[in-house]
C-alpha positions in Angstrom: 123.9 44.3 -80.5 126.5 45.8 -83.4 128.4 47.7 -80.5 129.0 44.0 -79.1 130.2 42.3 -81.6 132.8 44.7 -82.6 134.2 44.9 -79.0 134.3 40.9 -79.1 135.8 40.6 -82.7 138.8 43.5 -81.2 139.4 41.3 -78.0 139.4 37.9 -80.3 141.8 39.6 -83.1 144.6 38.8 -80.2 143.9 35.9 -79.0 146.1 32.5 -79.9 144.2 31.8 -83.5 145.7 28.9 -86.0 144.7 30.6 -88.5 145.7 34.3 -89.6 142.2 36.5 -89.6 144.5 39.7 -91.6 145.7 36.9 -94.4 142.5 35.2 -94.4 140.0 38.3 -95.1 143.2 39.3 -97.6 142.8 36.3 -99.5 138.9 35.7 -99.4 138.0 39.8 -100.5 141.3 40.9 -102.0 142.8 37.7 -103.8 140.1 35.6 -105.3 137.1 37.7 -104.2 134.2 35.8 -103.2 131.2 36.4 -101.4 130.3 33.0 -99.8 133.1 31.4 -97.3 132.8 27.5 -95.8 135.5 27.2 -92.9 136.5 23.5 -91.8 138.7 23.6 -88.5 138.9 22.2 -85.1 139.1 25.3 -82.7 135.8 26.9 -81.5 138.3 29.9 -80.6 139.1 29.9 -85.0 135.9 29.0 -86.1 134.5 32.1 -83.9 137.0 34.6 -84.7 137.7 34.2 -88.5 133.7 34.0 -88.9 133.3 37.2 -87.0 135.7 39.2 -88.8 134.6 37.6 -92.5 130.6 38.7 -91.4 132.2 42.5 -90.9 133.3 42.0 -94.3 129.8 41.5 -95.5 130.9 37.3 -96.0 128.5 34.8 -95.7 129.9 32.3 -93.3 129.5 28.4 -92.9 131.7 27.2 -89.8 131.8 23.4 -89.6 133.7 21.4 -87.1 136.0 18.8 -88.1 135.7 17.0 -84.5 131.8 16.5 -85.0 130.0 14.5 -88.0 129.1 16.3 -91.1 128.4 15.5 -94.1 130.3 17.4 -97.4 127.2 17.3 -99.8 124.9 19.4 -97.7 127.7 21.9 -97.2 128.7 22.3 -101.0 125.6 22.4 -102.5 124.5 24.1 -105.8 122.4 26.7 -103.5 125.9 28.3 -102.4 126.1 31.9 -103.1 128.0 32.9 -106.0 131.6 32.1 -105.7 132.6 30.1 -102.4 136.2 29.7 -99.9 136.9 26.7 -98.8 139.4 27.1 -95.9 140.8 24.3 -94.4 142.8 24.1 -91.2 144.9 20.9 -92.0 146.9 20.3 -88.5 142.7 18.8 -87.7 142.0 15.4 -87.1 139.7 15.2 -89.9 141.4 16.7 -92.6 142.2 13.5 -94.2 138.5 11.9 -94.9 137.5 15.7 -95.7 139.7 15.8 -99.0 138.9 12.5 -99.7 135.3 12.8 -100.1 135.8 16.3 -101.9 138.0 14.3 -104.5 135.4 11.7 -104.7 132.3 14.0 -105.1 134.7 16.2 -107.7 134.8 19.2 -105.3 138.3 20.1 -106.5 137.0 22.3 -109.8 136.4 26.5 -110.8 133.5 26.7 -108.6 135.4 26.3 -105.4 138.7 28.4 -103.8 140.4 25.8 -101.4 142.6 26.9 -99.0 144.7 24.9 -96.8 146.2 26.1 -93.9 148.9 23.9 -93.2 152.1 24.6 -90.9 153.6 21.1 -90.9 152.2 18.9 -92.9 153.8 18.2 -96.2 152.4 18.9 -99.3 152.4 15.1 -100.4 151.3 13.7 -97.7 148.5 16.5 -97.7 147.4 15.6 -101.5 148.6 11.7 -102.0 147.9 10.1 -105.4 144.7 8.7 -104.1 143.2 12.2 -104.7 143.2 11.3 -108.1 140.7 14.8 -108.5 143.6 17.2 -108.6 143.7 18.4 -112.3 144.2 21.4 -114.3 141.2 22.7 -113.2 142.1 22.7 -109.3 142.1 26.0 -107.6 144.1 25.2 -104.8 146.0 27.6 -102.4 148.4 26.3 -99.9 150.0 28.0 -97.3 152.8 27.1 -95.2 155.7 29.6 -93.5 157.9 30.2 -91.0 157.9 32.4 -87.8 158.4 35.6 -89.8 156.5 35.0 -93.3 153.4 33.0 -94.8 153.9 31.7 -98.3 150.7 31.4 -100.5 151.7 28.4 -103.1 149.3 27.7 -106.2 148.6 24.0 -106.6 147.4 22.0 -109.5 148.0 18.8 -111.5 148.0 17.3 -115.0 146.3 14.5 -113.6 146.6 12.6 -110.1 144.8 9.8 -111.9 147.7 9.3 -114.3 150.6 9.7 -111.6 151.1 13.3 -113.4 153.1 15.5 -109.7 152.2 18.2 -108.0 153.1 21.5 -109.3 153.8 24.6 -107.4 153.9 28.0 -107.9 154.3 31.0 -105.6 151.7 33.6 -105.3 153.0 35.8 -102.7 154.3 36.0 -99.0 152.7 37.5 -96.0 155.0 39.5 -93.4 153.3 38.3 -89.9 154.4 41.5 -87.7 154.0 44.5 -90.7 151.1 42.0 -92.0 151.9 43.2 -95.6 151.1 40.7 -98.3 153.3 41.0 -101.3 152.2 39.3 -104.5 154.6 37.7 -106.6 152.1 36.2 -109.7 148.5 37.0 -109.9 146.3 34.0 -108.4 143.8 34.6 -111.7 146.7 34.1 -114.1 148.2 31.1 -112.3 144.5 29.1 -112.9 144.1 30.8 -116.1 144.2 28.0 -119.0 146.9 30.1 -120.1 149.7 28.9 -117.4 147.9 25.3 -117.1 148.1 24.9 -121.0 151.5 22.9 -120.6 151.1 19.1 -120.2 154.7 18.2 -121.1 154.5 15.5 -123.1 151.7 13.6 -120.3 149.7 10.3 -121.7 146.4 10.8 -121.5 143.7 7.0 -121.6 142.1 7.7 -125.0 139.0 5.4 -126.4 138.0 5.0 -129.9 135.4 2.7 -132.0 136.7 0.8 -134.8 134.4 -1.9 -135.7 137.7 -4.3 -136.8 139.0 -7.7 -135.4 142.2 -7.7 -134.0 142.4 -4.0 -133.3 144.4 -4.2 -130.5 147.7 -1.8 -129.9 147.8 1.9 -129.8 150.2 1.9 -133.0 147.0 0.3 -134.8 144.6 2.7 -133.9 146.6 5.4 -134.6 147.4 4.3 -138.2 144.0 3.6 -139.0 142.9 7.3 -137.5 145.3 9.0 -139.0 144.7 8.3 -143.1 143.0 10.9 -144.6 141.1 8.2 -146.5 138.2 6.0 -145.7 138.6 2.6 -143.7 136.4 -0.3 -143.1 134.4 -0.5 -139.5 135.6 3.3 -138.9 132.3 5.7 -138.8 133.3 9.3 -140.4 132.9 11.2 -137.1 135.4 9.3 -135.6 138.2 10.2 -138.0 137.0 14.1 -137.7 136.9 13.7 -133.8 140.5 12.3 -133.8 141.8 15.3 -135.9 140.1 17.7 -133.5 141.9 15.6 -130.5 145.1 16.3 -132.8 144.5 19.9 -132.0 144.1 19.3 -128.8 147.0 17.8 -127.8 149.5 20.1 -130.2 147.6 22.6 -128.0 148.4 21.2 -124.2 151.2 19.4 -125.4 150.0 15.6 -124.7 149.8 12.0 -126.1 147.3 9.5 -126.1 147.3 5.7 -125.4 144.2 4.6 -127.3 141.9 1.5 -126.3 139.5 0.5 -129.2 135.9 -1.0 -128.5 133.7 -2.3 -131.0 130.7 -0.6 -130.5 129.7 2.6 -129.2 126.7 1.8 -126.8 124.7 -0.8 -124.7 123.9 -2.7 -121.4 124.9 -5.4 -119.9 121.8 -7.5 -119.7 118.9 -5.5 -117.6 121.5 -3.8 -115.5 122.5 -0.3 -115.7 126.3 -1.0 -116.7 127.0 0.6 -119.7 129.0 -1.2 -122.7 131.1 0.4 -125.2 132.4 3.5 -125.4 130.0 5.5 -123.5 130.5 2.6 -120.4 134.3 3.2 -121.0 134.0 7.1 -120.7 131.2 6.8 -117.7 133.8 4.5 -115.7 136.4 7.6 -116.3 138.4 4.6 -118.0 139.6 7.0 -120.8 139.8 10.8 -120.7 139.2 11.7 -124.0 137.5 9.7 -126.5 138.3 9.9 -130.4 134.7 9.9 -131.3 131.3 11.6 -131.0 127.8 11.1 -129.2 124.4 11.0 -130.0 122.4 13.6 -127.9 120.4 11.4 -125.7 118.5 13.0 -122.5 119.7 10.4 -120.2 123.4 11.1 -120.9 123.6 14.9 -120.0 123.6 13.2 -116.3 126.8 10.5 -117.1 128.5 13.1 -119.6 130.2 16.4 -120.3 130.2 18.1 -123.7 133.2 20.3 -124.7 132.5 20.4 -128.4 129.7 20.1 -131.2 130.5 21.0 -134.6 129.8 17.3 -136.7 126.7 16.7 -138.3 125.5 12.9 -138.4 123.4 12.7 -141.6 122.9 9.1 -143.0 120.6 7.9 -146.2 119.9 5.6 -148.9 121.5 6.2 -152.0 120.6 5.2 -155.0 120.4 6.0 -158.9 117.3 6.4 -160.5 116.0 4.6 -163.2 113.1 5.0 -165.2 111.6 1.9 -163.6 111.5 3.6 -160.4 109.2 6.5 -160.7 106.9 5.5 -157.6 104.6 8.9 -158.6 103.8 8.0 -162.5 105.1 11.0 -163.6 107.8 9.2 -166.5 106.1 9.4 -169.6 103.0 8.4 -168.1 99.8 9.2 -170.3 97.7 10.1 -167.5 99.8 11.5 -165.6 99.6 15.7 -167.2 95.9 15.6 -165.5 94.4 14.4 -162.5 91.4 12.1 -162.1 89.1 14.9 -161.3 90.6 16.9 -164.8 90.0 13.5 -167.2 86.1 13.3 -166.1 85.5 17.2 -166.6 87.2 16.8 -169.9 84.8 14.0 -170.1 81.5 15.4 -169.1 82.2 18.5 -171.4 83.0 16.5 -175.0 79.8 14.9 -173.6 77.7 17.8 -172.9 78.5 19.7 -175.9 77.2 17.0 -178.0 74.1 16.7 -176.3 73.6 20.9 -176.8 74.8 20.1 -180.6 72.1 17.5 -180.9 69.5 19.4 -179.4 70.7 22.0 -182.3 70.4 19.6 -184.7 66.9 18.3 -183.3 65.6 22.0 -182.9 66.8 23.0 -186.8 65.4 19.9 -188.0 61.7 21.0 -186.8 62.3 24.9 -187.5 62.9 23.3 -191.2 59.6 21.3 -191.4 57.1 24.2 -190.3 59.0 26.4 -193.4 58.4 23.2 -195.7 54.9 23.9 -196.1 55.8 27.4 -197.5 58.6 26.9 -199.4 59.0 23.0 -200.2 61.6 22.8 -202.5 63.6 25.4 -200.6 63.1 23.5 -198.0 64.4 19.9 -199.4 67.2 21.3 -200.3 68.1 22.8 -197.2 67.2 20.0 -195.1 69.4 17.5 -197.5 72.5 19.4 -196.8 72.1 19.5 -193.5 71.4 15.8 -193.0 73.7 14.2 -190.3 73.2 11.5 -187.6 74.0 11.3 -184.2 77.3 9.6 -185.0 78.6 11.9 -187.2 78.4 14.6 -184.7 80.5 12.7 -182.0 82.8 11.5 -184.6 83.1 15.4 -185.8 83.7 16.7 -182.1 86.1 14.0 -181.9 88.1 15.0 -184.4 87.7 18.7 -183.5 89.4 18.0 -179.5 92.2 16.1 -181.2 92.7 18.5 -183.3 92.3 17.0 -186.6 89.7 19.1 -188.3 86.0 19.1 -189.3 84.3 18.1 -192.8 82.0 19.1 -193.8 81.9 22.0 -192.0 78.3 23.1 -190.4 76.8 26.0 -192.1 74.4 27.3 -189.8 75.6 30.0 -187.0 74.8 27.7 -183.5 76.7 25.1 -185.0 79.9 27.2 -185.9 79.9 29.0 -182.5 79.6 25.6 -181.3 82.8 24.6 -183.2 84.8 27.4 -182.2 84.3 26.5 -178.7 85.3 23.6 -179.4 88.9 24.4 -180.6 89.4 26.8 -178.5 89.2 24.1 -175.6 91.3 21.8 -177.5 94.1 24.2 -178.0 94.0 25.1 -174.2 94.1 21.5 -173.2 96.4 20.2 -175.7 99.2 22.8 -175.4 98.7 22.7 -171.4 98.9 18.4 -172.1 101.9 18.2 -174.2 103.9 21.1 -172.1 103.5 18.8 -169.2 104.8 15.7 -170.7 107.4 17.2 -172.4 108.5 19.1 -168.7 108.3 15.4 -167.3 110.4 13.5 -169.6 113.2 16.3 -169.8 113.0 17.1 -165.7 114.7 15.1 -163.7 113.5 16.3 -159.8 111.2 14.5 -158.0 111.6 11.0 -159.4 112.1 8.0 -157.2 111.4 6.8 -153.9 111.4 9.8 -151.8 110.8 8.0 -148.0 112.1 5.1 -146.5 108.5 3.7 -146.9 108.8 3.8 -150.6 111.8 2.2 -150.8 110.5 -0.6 -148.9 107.9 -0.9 -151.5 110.2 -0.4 -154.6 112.1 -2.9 -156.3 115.5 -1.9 -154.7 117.7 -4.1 -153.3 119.2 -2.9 -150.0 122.3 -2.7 -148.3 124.2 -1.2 -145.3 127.3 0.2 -144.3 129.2 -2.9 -142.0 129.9 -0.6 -138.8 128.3 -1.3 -135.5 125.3 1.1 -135.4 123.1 -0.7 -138.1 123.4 -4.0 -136.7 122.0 -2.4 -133.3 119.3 -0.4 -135.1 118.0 -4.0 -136.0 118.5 -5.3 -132.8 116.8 -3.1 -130.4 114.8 -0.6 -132.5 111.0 -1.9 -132.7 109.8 0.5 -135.1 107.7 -0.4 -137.7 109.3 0.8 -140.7 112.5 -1.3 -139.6 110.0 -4.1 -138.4 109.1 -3.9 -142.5 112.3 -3.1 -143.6 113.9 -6.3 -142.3 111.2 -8.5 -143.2 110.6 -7.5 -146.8 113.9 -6.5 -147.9 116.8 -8.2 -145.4 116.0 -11.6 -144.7 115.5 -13.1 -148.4 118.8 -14.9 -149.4 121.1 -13.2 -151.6 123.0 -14.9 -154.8 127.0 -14.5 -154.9 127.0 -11.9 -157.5 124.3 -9.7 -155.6 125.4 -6.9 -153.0 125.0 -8.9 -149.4 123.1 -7.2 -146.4 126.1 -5.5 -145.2 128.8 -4.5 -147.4 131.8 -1.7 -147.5 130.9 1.6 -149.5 134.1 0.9 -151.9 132.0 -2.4 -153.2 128.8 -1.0 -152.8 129.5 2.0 -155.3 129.5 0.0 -158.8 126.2 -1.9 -157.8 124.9 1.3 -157.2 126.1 2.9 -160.8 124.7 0.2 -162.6 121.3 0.6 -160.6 118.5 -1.3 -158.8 120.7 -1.2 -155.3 120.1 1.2 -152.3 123.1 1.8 -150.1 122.7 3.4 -146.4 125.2 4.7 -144.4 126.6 8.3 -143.9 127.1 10.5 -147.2 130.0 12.1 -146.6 132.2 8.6 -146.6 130.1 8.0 -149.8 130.8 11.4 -151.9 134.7 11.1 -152.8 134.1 7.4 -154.0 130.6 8.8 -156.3 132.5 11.7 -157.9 135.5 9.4 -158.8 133.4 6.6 -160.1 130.3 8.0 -161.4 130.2 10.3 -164.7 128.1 13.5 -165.2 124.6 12.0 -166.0 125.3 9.6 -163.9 125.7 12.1 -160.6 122.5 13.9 -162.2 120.7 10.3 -161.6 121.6 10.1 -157.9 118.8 10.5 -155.3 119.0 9.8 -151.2 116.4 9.4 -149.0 116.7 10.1 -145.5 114.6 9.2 -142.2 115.4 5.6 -141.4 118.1 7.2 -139.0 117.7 10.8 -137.3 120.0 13.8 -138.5 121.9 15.0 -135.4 124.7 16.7 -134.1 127.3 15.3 -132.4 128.4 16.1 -128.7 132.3 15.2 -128.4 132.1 14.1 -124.9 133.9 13.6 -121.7 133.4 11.6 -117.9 131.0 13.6 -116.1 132.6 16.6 -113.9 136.1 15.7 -115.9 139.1 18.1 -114.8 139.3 18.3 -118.2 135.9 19.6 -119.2 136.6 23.5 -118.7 140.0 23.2 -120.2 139.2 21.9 -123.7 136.1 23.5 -123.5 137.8 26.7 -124.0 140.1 25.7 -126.3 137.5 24.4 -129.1 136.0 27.8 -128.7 139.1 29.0 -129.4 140.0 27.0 -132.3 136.3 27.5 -133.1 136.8 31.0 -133.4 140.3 31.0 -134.8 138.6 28.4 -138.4 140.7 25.7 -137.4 137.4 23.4 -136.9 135.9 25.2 -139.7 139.0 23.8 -141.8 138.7 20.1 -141.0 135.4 20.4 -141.6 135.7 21.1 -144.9 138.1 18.6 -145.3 136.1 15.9 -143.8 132.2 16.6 -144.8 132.7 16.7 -148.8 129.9 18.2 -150.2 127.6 16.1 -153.0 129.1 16.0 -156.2 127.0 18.8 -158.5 125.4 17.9 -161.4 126.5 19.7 -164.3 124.1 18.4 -166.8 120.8 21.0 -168.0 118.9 18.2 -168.0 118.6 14.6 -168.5 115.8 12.2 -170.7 114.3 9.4 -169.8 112.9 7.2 -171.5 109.6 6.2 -171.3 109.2 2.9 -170.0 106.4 0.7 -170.4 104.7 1.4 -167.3 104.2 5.3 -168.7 102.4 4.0 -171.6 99.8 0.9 -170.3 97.7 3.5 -170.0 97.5 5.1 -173.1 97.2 1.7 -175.0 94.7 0.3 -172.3 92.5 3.4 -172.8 93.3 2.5 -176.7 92.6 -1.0 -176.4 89.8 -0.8 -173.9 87.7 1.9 -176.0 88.1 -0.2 -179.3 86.9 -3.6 -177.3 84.1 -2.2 -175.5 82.5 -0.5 -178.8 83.0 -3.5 -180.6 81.5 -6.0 -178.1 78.0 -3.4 -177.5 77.7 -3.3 -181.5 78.3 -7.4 -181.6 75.5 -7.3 -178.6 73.1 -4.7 -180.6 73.2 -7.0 -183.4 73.1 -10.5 -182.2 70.3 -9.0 -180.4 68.5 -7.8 -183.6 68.7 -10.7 -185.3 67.8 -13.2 -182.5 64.7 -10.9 -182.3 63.5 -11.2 -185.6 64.2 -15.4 -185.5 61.9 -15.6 -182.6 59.4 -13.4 -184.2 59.7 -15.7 -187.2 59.6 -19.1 -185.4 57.8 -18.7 -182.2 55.4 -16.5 -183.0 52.9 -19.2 -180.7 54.6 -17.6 -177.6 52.5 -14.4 -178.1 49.3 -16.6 -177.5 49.6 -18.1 -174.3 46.2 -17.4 -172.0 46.5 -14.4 -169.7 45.9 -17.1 -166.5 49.3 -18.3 -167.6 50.5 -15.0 -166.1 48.6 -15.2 -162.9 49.4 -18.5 -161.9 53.0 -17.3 -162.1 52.6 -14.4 -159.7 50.5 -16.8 -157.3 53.4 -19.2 -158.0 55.5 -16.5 -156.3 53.5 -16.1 -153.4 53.5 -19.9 -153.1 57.3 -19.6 -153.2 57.7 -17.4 -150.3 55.0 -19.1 -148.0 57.3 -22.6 -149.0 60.3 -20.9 -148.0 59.5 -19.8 -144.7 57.7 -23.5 -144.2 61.7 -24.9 -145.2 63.8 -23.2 -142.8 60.6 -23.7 -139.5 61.3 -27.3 -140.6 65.2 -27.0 -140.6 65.0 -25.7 -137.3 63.1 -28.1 -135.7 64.9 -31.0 -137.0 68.2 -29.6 -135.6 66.5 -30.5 -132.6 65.6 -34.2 -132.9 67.2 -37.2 -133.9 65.5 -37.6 -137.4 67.5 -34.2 -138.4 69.1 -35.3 -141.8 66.2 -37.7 -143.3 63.5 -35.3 -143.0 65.6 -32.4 -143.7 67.1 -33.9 -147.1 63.1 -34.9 -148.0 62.2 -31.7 -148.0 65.6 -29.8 -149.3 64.3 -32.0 -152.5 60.6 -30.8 -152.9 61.7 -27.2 -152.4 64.3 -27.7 -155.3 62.0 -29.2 -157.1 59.7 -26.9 -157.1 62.0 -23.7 -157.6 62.9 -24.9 -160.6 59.0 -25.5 -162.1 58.5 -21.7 -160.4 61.9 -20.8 -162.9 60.8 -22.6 -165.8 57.6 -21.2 -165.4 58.9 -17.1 -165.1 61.3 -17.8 -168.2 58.3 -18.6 -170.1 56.5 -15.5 -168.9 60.3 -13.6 -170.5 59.7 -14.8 -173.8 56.4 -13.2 -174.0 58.1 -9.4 -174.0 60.4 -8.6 -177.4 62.8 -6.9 -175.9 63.9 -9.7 -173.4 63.1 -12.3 -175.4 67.0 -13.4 -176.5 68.0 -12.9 -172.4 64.9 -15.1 -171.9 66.0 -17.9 -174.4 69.8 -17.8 -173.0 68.8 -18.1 -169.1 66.4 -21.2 -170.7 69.2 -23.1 -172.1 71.2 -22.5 -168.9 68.2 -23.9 -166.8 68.1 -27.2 -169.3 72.0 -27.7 -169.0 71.6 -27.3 -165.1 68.4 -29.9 -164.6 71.0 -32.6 -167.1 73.8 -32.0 -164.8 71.3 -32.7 -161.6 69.4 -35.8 -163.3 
């Protein structure tokens, strides 16, 4: 089977063949090198022979005829292998709606070799402008010659689409009868980025977002884009994106006629028509924009990236206040322990009094049994150590706030009991006071630290006027900006207060004299703070992020662009040489530092309510249980003065009460039977109402009758006498 196809390829090598097989296997394993050959021509005798001799070169082969129907997409598909040559035998019918559709489906590009064979055609009538997909990243060989010599041409373009000519440049000839190729210029360095780099002087469409009215001529744009400053309705990124386009095109030698759109993103409606700048860039409208994209999933299928260096970071910024601390950590008096620390602090002031009095109670009776032996020893002992119960709170009162003890307890459990307790006051107190000292002279940590609790603070809050904010609150659904518009944006705003939307130049004083939040992107924000604001007044600032994701930036281009390779490798290169790491730095100031050790606050009134409530409410609620103790006291001795009678009421008194009860129940029971029958019928409200008026009736005699049985007990007597005289003022208010 071999033997036979090398005897047919040596009978074929002479036959009448458009095409060249010696130039042809010269340029596909010699010149560019590839692996995987397509061949589109009209002669079975061509397609045969060159197919034959590019298999003997260990070529994988794809032969298509341009008389018969085929379609380009299933021929150039991403399942070639490795590098692929795409030879083309021009002089065929076909050849015309063949480069068409390779333009249209962007065929023209660094993973494809084209080679045209063409003997009489002209070059421009080959390539006219409507193959607008003949860039700087076209690897197109065309030959032509005469009877004695094939010339090998390299052709490219600035851009078809912008009317940019053809450009020519001659790789070698090829003698036909000593079928020697000489090579003039190396075909690598002739589509090397190196020999393309030269635009001279082309105009490239350019698209930028400046959220401004009447931003309509190039000369505008490019005066607004070009201050070093910040303007209104122009986004940071796109001022850093413009200077990287400025090293672009003092790189390939270009200009750029700008078009400005308002807003960056959108559809039209339902449909799938993009708005903005992205729709401008998807429609290949503009071939470089002057501005960055968010990474979306959806875009990596409409979109190139050839750069990401800028980071998006927006926040609220604010200055704190005292007022602000949302954690209770300004002066607060509560604030050095937790919850859980106050009521073991609690429970162990209260257990050591109850061990002290159980001392005391235990010493007492140790001292009577010794009074019968030594009495007078014993009296005298037993008066020096007399103390109440009171005394001995008071005393270890005294002892945790560190104000000393007198007298001072003489007997050993006592003492031990003492020194315990000073030894816990010093560890609490010196742990306490450290703590609020730390809090009123540290200044991390204070504030609203999430977007949640700037909702809930007192802030007022504002944004940046640039067109991503005002589609946030459009389309976003979320519902922290669900919250964040209704509590904090749609309340009407006075003329001297900071409006919803507002420029970072005015929105800097409101927010050094406090109680404002401003969003929008830091680095436009820092020069204005560090000229504005003074030392303490940097150390106050705070910003909270997360109402807007931090991202980096993909610098963008039409899908498949004839640009994409080219700038590619050129921001690597610039990348590599610091030129983007120097606009950087120029463009993404870093936060002004704060150069003060540390800053006081004051502690506002909120830090103390505590302390004086805990004052306040301790000195109430032992005032109003001793006013209760003693109007208690002395209602009990009246009554046992006055109504001493009460103490003689018959003992059946007390059993017709508890039968009464019984009765009660029984009655209650019969009440709602009743009810629900006389829902049924049609004498529902006169029956009902009858009997509503016994039941009452007799609940009250059953109450009258169980305070009675109240005032027979001491201890409940004055309870008894006070629910009595509310049970008379109710039966006047009924009668």
């Amino acid at each position: 089977m071999y033997l036979s196809v090398l005897i047919l390829s040596y009978l074929l090598q002479f036959a009448n063949c458009a095409i060249d097989t010696a130039l042809l296997l010269a340029y596909t394993t010699g010149m560019v090198k590839v692996s995987n050959t397509v061949m589109f021509a009209c002669s079975q005798q061509d397609l045969v022979s060159n197919s034959l001799a590019l298999m003997q070169s260990n070529q994988f082969v794809y032969a298509a005829n341009t008389n018969s129907s085929f379609d380009l997409l299933t021929i150039l598909t991403r399942k070639n292998y490795m590098k692929t040559a795409v030879v083309v035998d021009t002089s065929c019918a076909g050849t015309q709606e063949l480069l068409m559709a390779a333009s249209a489906y962007r065929y023209f590009n660094k993973t494809y070799q084209w080679l045209f064979w063409s003997m009489n055609e002209q070059l421009e009538q080959l390539l006219p402008l409507e193959l607008d997909y003949v860039g700087p990243n076209a690897q197109l060989t065309y030959v032509n010659g005469t009877a004695e010599y094939y010339m090998l041409w390299d052709v490219h373009s600035k851009g078809r689409q912008l009317k940019s000519p053809l450009e020519l440049h001659l790789i070698g000839s090829y003698a036909r009868a000593t079928k020697q190729l000489r090579i003039v210029n190396d075909i690598a360095e002739l589509q090397s980025i190196k020999h393309r780099s030269q635009f001279n002087a082309l105009v490239l469409r350019g698209a930028s977002v400046i959220d401004r009215e009447n931003i309509t001529s190039n000369a505008q744009i490019e005066a607004i884009l070009a201050r070093p400053t910040k303007d209104a309705g122009v986004a940071a990124f796109i001022k850093y994106h413009y200077e990287l386009l400025s090293l672009l095109k003092d790189r390939f030698n270009f200009t750029v006629n700008f078009r400005n759109s308002r807003g960056w993103a959108g559809r039209l409606g339902n449909s799938s028509f993009r708005l903005g700048l992205l729709g401008i860039i998807q429609r290949n409208e503009a071939d470089i924009p002057a501005s960055g994209s968010f990474n979306r999933i959806n875009r990596f299928a409409e979109f190139d990236t050839i750069h990401q260096s800028w980071k998006f970071e927006t926040a609220f910024l604010f200055r704190f206040t005292p007022d602000l601390d949302t954690h209770g950590k300004s002066g607060n008096f509560l604030a050095p322990f937790s919850t859980k620390v106050w009521l073991f602090t609690l429970a162990t002031i209260i257990i050591i009094n109850l061990i002290w009095l159980l001392l005391e109670y235990i010493n007492k009776r140790w001292h009577a049994q010794r009074q019968q032996q030594q009495q007078q020893q014993a009296t005298s002992v037993a008066h020096t150590h007399r103390s109440n119960w009171t005394e001995r709170i008071l005393h270890i009162f005294g002892a945790v706030c560190q104000q000393g003890m007198e007298p001072i307890p003489k007997d050993l459990p006592s003492r031990s009991i003492v020194v315990t307790v000073f030894l816990f006051s010093v560890v609490m107190y010196n742990y306490y006071t450290s703590s609020v000292v730390g809090g009123l002279l540290s200044s991390s940590d204070q504030g609203p630290a999430s977007v949640d609790e700037i909702i809930a603070s007192a802030l007022k809050i504002s944004f940046e006027d640039i067109g991503y904010y005002k589609v946030l609150f459009k389309e976003n659904k979320s519902p922290i900006v669900t919250q964040l518009i209704s509590r904090k944006l749609s309340a009407a705003r006075s003329a001297s207060e900071l409006g919803v939307y507002g420029h970072i130049e005015d929105a800097i004083p409101y927010l050094k004299s406090g109680g404002y939040a401003f969003h929008c992107e830091v680095v436009d924000a820092y020069p204005v703070i560090a000229k504005l604001f003074d030392t303490n007044e940097i150390c106050d600032l705070r910003e909270v992020s997360g109402l807007m994701e931090v991202d980096i930036m993909n610098w963008i281009v039409h899908k498949n662009s004839q640009y994409t390779e080219l700038f590619k490798i050129a921001m690597c290169a610039a990348r590599e040489a610091g030129l983007v790491e120097r606009v950087l730095r120029q463009r993404q100031m870093k936060k002004p530092q704060c150069q003060s050790l540390y800053t006081v606050y004051p502690v506002t009134i909120s830090g103390v309510t505590s302390a004086f409530l805990t004052l306040l409410g301790v000195y109430f609620m032992l005032n109003l249980c001793l006013l209760l103790l003693f109007i208690f006291w002395q209602f009990n001795k009246f009554i046992k003065k006055h109504l001493y009678w009460i103490d003689y009421l018959p003992a059946f008194f007390y059993t017709y009460v508890c039968l009464g009860f019984g009765f009660y129940i029984l009655l209650t029971a019969l009440w709602i039977w009743v009810s629900f029958m006389c829902a049924r019928c049609s004498k529902r409200h006169s029956n009902l109402q009858a009997l509503s008026s016994f039941y009452l009736q007799y609940v009250r005699l059953l109450l009258l009758l169980l305070l009675l049985l109240l005032l027979k007990f001491n201890y409940v007597r004055p309870a008894g006498y006070l629910l009595l005289a509310i049970y008379n003022l109710n039966c006047y208010k009924v009668k």
